[in-house]
Backbone as numpy.savetxt, mean C-alpha at the origin, in Angstrom:
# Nx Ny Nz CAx CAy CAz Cx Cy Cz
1.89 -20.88 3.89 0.56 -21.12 3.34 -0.30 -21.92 4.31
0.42 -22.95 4.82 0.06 -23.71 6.03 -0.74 -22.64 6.96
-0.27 -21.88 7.57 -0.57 -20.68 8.25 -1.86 -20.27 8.05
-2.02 -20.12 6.60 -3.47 -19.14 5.76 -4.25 -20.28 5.90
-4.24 -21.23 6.06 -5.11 -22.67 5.74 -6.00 -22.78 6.78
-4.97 -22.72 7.98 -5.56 -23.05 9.33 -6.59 -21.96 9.33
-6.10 -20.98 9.77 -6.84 -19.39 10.11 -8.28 -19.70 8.91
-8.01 -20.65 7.65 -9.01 -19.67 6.64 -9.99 -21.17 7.43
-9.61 -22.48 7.24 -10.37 -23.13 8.01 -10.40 -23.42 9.15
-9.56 -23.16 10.26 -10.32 -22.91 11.42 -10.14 -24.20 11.82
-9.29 -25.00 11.40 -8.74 -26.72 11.82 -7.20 -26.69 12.19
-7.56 -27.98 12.71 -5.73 -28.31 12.82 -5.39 -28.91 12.08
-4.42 -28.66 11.41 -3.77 -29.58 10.15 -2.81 -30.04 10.36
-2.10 -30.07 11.88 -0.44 -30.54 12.36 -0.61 -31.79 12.26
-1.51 -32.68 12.13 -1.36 -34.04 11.87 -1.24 -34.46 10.44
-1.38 -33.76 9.94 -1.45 -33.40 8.05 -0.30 -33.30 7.58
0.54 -32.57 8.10 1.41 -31.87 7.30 2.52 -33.00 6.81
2.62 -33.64 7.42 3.68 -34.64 6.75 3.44 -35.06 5.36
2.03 -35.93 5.28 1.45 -36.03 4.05 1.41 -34.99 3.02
1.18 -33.71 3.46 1.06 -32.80 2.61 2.11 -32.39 2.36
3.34 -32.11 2.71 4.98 -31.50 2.31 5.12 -31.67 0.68
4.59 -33.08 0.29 5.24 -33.19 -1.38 3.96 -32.55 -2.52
2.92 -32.46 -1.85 1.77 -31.78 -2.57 2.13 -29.91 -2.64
2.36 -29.62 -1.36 2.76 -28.33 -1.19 4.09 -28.00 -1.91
5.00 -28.50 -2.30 6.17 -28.50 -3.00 5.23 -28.22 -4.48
4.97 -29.49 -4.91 4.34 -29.30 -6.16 3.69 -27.90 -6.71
2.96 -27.85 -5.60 1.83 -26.72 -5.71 2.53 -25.63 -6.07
3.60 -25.03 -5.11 4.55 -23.92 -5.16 5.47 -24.11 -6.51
5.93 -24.96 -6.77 6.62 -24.81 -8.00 5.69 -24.89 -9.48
4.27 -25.12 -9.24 3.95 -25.20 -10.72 4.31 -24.06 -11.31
4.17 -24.05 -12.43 4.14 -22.67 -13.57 2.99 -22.35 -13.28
1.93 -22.22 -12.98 0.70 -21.42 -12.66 0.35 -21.68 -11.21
1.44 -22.03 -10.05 1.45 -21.78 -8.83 0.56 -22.83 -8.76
-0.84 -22.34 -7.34 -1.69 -23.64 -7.32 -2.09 -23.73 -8.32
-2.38 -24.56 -8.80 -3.30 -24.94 -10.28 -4.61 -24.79 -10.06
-5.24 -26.02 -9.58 -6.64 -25.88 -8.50 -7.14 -25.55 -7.26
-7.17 -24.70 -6.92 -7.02 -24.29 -6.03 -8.54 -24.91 -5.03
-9.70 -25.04 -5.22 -10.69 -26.00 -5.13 -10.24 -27.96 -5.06
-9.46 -27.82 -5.75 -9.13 -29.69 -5.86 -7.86 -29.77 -4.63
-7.31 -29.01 -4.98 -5.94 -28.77 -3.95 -6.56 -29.34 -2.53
-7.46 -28.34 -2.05 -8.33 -28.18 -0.84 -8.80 -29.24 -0.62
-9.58 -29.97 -1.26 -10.81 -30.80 -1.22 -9.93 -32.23 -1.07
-8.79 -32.38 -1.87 -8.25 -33.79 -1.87 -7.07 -33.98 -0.92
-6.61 -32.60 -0.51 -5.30 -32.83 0.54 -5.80 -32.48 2.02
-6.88 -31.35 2.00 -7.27 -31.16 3.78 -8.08 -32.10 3.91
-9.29 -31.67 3.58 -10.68 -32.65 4.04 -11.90 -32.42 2.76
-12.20 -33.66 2.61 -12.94 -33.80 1.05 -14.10 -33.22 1.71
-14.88 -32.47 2.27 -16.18 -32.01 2.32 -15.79 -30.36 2.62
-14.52 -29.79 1.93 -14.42 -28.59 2.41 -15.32 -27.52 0.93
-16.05 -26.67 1.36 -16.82 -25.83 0.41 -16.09 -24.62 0.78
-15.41 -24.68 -0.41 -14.58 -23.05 -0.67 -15.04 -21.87 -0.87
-16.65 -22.19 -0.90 -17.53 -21.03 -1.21 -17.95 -20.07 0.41
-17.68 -21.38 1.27 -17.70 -20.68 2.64 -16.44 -19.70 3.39
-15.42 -20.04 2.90 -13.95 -19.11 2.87 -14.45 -17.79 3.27
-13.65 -17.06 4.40 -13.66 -15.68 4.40 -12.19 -15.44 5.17
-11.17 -16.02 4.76 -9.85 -15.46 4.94 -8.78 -16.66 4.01
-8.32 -16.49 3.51 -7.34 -17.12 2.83 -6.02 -16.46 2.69
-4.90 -17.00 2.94 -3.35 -16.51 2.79 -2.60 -17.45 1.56
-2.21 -16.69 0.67 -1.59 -17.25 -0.63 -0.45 -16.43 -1.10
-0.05 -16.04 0.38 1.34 -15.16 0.25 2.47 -16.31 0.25
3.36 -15.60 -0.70 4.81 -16.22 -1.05 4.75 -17.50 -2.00
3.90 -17.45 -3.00 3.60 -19.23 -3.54 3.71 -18.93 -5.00
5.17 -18.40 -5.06 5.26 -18.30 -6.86 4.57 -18.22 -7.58
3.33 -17.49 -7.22 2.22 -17.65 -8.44 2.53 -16.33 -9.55
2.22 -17.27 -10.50 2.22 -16.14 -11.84 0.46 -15.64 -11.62
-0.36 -16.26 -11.40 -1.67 -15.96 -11.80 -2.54 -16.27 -11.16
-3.61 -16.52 -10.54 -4.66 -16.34 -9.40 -4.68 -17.98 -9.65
-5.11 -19.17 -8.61 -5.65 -20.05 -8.87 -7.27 -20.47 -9.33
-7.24 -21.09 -9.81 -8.77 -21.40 -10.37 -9.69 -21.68 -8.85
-10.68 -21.33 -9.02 -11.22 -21.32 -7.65 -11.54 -20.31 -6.76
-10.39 -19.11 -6.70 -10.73 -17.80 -6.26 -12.13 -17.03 -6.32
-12.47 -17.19 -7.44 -13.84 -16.49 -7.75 -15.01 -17.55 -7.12
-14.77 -18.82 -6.78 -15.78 -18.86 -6.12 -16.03 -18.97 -4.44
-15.36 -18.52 -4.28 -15.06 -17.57 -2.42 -15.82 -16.39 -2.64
-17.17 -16.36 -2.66 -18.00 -15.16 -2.69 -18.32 -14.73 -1.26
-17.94 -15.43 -0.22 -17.81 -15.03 0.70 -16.73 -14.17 1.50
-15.76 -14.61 0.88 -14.13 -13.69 1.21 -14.33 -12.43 1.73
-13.33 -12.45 2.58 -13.19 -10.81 3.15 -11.84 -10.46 3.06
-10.75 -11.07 3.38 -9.68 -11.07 3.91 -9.05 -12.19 2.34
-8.12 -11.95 1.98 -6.92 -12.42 0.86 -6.04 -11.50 0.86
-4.53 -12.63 0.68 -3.62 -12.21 0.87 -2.98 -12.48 -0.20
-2.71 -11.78 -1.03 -1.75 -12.29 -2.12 -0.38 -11.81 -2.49
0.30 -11.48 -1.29 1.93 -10.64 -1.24 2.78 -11.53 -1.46
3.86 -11.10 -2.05 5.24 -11.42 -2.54 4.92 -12.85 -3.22
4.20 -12.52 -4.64 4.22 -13.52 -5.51 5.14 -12.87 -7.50
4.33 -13.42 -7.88 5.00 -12.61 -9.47 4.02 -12.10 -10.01
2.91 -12.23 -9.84 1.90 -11.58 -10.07 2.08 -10.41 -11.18
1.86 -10.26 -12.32 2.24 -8.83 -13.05 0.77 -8.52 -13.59
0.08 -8.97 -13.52 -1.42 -8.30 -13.91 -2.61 -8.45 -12.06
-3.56 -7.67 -12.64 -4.23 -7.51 -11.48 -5.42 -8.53 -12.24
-6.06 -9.12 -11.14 -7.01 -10.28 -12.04 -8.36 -9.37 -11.49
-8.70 -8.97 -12.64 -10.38 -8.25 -12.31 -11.25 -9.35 -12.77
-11.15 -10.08 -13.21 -12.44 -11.01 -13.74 -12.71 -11.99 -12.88
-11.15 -12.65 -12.25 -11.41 -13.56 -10.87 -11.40 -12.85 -9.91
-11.12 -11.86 -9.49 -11.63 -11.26 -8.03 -13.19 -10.30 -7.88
-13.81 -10.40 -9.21 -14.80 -9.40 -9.64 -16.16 -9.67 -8.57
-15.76 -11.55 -8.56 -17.19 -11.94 -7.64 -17.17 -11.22 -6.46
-16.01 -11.20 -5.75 -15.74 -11.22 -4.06 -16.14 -9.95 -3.87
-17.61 -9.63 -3.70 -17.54 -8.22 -3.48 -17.84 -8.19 -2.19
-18.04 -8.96 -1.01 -17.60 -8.88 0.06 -16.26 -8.33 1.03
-15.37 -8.80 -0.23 -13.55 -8.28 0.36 -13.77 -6.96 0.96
-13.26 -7.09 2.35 -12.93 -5.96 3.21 -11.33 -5.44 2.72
-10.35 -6.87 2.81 -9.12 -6.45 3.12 -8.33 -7.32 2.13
-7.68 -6.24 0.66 -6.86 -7.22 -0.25 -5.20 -6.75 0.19
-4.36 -7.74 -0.07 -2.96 -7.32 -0.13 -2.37 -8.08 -1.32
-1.92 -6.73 -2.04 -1.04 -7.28 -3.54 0.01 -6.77 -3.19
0.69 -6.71 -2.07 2.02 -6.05 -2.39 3.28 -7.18 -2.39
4.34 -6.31 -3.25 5.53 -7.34 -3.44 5.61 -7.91 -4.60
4.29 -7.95 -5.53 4.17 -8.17 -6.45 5.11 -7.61 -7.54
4.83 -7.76 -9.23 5.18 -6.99 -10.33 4.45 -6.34 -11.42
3.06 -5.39 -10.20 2.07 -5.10 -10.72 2.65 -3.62 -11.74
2.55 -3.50 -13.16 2.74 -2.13 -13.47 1.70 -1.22 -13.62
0.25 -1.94 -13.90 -0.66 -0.73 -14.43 -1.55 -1.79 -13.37
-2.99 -0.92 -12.85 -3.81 -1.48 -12.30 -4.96 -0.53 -12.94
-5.76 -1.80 -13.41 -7.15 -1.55 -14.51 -8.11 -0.91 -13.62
-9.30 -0.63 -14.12 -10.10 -0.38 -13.29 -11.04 -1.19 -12.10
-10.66 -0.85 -10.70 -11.13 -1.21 -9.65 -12.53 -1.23 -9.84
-13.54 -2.05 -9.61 -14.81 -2.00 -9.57 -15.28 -3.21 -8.64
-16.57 -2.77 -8.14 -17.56 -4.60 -7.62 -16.56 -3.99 -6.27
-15.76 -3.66 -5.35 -15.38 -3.42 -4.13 -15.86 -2.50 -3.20
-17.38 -2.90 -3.05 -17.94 -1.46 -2.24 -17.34 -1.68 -0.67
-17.00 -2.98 -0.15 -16.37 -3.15 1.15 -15.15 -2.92 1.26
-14.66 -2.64 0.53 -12.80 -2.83 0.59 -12.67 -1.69 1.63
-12.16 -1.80 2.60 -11.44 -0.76 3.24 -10.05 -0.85 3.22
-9.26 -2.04 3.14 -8.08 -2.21 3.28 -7.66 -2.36 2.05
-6.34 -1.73 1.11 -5.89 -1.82 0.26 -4.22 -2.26 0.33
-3.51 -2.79 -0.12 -2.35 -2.73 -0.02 -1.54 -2.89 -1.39
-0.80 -2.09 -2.17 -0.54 -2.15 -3.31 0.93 -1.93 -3.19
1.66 -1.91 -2.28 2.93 -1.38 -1.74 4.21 -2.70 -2.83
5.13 -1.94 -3.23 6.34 -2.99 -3.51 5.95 -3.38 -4.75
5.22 -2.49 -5.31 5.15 -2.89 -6.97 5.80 -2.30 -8.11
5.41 -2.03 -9.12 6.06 -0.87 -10.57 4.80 -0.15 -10.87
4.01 0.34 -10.06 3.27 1.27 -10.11 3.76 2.58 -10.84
2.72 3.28 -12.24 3.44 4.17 -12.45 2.63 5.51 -12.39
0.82 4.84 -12.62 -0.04 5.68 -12.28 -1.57 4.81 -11.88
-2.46 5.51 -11.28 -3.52 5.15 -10.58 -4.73 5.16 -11.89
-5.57 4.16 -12.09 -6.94 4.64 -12.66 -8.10 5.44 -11.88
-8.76 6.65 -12.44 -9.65 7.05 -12.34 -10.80 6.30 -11.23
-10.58 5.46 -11.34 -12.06 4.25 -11.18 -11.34 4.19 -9.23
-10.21 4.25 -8.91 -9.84 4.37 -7.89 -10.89 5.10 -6.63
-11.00 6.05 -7.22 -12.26 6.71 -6.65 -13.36 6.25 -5.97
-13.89 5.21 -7.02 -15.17 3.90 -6.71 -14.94 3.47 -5.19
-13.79 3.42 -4.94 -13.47 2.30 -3.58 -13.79 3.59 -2.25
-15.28 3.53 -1.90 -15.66 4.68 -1.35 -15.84 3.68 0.33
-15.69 2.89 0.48 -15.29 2.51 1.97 -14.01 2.13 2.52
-13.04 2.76 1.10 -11.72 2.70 1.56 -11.13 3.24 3.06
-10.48 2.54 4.06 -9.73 3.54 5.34 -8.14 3.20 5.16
-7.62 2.59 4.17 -6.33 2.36 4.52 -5.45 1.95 3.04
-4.73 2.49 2.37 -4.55 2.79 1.33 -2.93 2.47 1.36
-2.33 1.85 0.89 -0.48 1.23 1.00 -0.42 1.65 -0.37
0.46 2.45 -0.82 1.27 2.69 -2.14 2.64 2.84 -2.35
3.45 2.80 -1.32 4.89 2.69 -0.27 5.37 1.97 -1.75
6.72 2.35 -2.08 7.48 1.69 -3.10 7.19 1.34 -4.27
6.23 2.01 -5.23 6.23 2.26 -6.55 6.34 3.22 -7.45
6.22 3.58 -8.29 6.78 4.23 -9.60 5.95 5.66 -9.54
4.98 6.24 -8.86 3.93 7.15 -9.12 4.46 8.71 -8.89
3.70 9.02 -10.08 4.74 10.42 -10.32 3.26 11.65 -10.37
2.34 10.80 -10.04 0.64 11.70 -9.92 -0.45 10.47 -9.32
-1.05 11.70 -8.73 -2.61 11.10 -8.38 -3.36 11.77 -9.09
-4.75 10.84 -9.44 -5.75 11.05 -10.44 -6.34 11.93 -9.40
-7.32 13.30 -9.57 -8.33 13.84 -8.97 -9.48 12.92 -8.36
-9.64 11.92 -8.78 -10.62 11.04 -8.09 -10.45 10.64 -6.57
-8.82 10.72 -6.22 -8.62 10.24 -5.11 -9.52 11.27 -4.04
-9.52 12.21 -4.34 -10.59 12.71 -3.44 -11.99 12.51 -3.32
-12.28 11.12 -4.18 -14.02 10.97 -3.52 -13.44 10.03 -2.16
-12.18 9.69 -1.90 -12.40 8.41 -0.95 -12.60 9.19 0.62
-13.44 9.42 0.60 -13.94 10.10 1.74 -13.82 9.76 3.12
-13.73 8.30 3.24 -13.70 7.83 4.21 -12.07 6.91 4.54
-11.15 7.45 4.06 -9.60 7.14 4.23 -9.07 7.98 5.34
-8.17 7.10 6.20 -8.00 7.41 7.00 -6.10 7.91 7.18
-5.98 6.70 6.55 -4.35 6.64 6.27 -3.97 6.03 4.87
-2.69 6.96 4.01 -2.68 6.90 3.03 -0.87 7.04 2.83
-0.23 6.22 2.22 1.15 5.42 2.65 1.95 6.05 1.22
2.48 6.66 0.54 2.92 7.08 -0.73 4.24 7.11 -0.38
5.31 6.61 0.20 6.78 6.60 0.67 7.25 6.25 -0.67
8.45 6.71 -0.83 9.22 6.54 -2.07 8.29 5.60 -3.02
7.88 6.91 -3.62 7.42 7.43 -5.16 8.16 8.65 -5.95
7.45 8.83 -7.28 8.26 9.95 -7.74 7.04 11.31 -7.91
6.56 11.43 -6.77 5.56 12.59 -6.74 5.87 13.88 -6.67
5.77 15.23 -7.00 6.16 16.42 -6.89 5.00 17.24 -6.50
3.74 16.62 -6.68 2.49 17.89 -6.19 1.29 16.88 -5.91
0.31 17.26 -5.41 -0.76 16.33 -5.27 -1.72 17.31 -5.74
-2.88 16.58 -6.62 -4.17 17.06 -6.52 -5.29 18.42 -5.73
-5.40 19.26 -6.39 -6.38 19.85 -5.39 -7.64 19.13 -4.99
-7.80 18.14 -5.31 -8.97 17.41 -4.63 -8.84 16.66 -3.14
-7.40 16.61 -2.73 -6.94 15.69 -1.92 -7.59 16.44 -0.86
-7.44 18.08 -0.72 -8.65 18.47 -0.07 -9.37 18.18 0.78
-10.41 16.90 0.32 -11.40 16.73 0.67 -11.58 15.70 1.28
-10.31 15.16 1.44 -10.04 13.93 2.59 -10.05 14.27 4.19
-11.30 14.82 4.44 -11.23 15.15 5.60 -11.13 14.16 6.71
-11.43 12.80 6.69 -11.01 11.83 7.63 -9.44 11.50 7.50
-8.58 11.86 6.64 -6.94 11.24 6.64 -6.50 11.93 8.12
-5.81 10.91 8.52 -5.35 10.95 9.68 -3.78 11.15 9.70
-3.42 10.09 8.82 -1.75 10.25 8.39 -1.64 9.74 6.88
-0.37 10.62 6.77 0.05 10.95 5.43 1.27 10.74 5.70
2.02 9.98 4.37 3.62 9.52 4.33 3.52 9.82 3.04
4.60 10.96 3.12 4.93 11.23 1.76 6.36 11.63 1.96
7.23 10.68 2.48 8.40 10.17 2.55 9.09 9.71 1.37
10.77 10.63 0.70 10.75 10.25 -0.31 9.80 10.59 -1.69
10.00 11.44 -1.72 9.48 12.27 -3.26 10.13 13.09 -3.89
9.49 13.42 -4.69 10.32 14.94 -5.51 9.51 15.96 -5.03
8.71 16.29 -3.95 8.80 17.45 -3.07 9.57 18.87 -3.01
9.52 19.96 -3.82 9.94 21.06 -3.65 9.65 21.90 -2.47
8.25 22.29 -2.51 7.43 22.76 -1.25 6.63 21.87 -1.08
6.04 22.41 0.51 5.05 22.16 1.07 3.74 22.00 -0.09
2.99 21.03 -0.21 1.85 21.29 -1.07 0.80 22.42 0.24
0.15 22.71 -0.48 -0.73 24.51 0.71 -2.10 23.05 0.27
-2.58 21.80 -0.44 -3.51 21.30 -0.03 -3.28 20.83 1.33
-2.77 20.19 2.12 -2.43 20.27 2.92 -2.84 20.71 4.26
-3.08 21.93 3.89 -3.66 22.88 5.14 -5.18 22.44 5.02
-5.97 21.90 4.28 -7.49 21.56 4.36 -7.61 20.37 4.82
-6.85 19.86 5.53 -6.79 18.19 5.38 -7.07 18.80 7.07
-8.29 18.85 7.69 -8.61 19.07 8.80 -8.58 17.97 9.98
-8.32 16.50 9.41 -8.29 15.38 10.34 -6.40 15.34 10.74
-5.61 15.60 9.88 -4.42 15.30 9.51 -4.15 15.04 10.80
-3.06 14.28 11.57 -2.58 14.09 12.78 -1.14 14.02 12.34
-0.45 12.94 11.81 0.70 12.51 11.41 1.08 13.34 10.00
2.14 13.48 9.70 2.36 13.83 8.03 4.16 13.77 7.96
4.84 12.67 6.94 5.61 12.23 7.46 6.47 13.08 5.83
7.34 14.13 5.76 7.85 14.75 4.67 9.46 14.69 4.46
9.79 13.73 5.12 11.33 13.33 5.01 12.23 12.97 3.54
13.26 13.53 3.78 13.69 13.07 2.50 13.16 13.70 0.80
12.77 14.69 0.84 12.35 14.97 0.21 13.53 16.50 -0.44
13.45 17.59 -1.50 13.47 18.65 -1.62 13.40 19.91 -1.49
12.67 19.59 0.00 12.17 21.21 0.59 12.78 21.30 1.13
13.71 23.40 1.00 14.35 23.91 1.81 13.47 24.81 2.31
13.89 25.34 3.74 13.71 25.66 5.03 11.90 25.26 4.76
11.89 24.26 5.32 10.48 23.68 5.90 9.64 24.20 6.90
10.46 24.65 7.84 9.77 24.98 8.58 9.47 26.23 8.80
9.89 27.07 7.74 9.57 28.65 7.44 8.12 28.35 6.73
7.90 27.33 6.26 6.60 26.94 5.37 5.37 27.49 6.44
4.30 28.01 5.30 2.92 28.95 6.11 2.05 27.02 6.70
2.33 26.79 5.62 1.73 25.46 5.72 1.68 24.79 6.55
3.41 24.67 7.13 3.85 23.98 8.35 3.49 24.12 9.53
3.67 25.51 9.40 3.28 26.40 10.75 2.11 26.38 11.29
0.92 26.42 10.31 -0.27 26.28 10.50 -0.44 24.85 11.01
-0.09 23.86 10.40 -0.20 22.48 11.11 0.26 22.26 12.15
1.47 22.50 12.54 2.35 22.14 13.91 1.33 23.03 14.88
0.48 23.90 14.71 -0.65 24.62 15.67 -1.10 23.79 16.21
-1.66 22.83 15.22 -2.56 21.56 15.81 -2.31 21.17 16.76
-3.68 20.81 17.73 -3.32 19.95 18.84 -2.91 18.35 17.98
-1.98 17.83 19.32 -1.75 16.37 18.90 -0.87 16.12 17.35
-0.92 17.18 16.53 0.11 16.99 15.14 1.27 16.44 15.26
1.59 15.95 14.09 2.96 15.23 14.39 3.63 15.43 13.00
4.85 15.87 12.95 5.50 16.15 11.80 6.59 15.46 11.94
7.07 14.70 10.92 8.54 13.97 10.65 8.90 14.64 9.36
9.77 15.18 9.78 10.77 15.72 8.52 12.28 15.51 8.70
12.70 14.90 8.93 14.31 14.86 8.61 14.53 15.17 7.84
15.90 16.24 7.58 16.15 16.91 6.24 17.20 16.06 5.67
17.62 16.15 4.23 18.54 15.51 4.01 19.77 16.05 4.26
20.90 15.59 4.19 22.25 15.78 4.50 22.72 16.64 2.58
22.74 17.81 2.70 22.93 18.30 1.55 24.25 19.15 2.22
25.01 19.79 0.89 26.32 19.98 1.16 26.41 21.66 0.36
25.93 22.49 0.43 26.06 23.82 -0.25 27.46 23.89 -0.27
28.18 24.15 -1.28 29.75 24.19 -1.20 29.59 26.19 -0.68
29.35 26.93 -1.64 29.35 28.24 -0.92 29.02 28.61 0.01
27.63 28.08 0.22 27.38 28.11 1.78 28.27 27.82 2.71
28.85 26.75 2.81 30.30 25.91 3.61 31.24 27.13 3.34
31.95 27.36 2.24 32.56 28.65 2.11 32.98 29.43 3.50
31.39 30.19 3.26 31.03 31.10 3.87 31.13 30.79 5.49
30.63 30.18 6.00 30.77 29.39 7.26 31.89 29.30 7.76
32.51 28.71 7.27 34.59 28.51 7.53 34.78 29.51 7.37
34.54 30.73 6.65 35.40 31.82 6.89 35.02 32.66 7.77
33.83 32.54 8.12 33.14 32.84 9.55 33.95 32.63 10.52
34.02 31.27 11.08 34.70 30.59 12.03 36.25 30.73 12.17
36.71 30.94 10.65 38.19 31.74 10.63 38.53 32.97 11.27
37.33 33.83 11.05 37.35 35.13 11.30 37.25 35.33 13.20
36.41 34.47 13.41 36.03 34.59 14.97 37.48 33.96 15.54
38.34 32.68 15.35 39.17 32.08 15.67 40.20 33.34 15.92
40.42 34.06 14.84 41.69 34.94 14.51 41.35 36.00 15.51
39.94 36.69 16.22 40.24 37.63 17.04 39.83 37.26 18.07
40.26 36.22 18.91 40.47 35.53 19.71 41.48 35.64 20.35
């Protein structure tokens, strides 16, 4: 946290820290994490600090159940970090002011449902990765200066059609989820650059896919699809200049298939 302090004010606090060790203990173990997050500041760094001037804060790893009081008035914020806390709700009413935020990170959290996103016309950076995600709201859409989208390690078994207003996404992270098809709107992500859809319930190739005219990377490992690379889909992409395909297949075991094989190799051995 020390770390987020410096960077968010832009001081040295190594002469501090001694004093501060039993405040910072406190802080981390309350039941509502920092409590004040304004008084915290003001009485342990330097009493003339205005939290309203803040545009980076780190409040990763600090047992918080719940946002500290004070957050909402960082109307300047761009940058918050709020990973690997307990977090199980998304706070829309205290983050509603910051509509400045370029860049949020909730991941690590024990987010299950996330309400509707609104007030984030800057957000480009999202990070929602390492939660109990099980589906996306509609309102997702709204976040139209989105470029970078983390959903890596939650529960999602669909995307809402909205995801295709985010027009301006560049990279979009869906690694072990429980997805089987995407949207025909995804389409229209003509700036995505890379796609990880690593870890799914993947049968085929989705054929949206082939419209995704920026695509560079597309990472389909681990997934359900047999012979991949017979895919029209595939083929058409690997054309691309500069494309990049990761598919490692999984280690699957056809017993008849195997059969068949060994008695192949029997057969060639014996007229030998």
């Amino acid at each position: 946290m020390l770390k987020g302090l410096r960077e968010a004010l832009g001081r040295d606090l190594d002469s501090k820290i001694p004093m501060l060790i039993p405040d910072i203990m406190k802080a981390c173990f309350e039941p509502r994490g920092i409590k004040t997050l304004r008084n915290w500041l003001q009485q342990n760094i330097i009493a003339d600090t205005d939290i309203s001037t803040l545009t980076n804060i780190d409040l990763s790893s600090q047992f918080l159940y719940c946002l500290p009081e004070g957050i909402s008035m960082m109307t300047k914020l761009k940058c918050l970090n709020l990973s690997n806390n307990l977090l199980s709700n998304f706070p829309c009413s205290s983050l509603a002011p910051l509509r400045w935020l370029e860049r949020l990170n909730f991941s690590g959290n024990q987010l299950k449902i996330l309400p509707q996103i609104i007030n984030f016309e800057c957000l480009r950076n999202l990070d929602l990765s390492a939660n109990q995600l099980q589906s996306l709201p509609s309102e997702i859409g709204a976040l139209e200066s989105l470029q970078w989208l983390q959903l890596s390690h939650n529960r999602l078994r669909s995307l809402p059609p909205e995801i295709g207003s985010l027009l301006r996404l560049e990279e979009l992270n869906l690694h072990d989820n429980r997805l089987h098809c995407l949207p025909q709107q995804i389409r229209k992500l003509s700036a995505l650059r890379s796609l990880n859809l690593r870890e799914n319930h993947f049968r085929s190739v989705p054929a949206e896919l082939n419209h995704l005219t920026g695509l560079q990377f597309l990472d389909l490992a681990t997934n359900e699809i047999r012979h991949l690379f017979d895919s029209p889909v595939v083929q058409t992409l690997s054309a691309r200049p500069l494309f990049k395909l990761h598919a490692r297949p999984q280690l699957r075991i056809d017993v008849t298939e195997y059969a068949k094989v060994a008695s192949q190799i029997t057969q060639r051995q014996s007229s030998l």
